[in-house]
N, C-alpha and C positions, 0 to 999 in steps of 0.2 A: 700588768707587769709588776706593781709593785707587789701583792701577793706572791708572785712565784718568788720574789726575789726575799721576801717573808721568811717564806716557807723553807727556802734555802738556807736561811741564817740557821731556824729554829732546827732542822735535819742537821747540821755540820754543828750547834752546838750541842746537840743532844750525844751526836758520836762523839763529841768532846770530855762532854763530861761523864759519859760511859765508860773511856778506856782509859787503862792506867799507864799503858805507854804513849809515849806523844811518837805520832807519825808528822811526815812534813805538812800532811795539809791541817794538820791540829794548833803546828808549830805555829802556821801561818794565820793561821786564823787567832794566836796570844797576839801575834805582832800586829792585829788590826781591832785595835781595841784600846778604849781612851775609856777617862771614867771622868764623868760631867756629873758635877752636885751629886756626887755620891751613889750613881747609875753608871751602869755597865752602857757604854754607844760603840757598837763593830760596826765593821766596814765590811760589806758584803759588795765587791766589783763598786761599783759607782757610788755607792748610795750609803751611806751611816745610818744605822738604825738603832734606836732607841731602845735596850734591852724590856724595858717597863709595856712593850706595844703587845708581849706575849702574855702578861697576866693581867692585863685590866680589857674590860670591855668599855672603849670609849665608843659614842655614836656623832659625837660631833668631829668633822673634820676638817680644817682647812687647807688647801690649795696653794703656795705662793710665789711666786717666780721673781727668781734670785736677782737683787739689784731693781727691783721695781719699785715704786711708790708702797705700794704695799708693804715690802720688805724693809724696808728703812724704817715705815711709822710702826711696827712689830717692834722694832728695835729701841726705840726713841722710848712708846711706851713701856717694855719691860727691860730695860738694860742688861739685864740679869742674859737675859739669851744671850748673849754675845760670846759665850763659852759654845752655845751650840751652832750657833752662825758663821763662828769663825770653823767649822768643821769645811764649811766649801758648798758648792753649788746642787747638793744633791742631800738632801737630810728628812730622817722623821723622828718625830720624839714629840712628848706627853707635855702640856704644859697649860694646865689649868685648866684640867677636864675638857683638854683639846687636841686631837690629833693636828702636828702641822707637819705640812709637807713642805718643803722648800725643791724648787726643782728648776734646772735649767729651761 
């Protein structure tokens, strides 16, 4: 799932920044869009994605479900996330040569 949902962002930004007129689905996709530590993070349906996840080749990933033990000691140790954490229960984004997922 998360792939298709990837692949979706990178197809609707690639028509983005192809055309020089904004259509509604163009429009809609400026309005879902935050910039964290100087990174482009869209909203694709559910889920925030980390613009940086389409030109880096990361292999490590992690896994972490929202409000867990897990989740808080992420938080505790790197403070710094809490720009991405507070995005909501559905997140992916780069963070020290690590994929993390956050997911309901």
């Amino acid at each position: 799932m998360q792939k298709s949902i990837e692949n979706q962002y990178l197809s609707e930004s690639k028509s983005f920044n192809d055309s020089r007129s904004f259509s509604q689905q163009d429009k809609s996709l400026v309005q879902s869009y935050k910039n964290i530590q100087g990174r482009a993070i869209y909203q694709v349906d559910n889920y925030w994605i980390d613009s940086e996840l389409q030109s880096k080749k990361i292999k490590k990933e992690k896994k972490i479900k929202f409000a867990s033990k897990e989740y808080f000691d992420l938080y505790k140790r790197n403070p710094l996330l809490s720009q991405f954490l507070s995005l909501g229960r559905n997140i992916r984004f780069i963070f020290e040569d690590t994929v993390y997922e956050i997911y309901e």
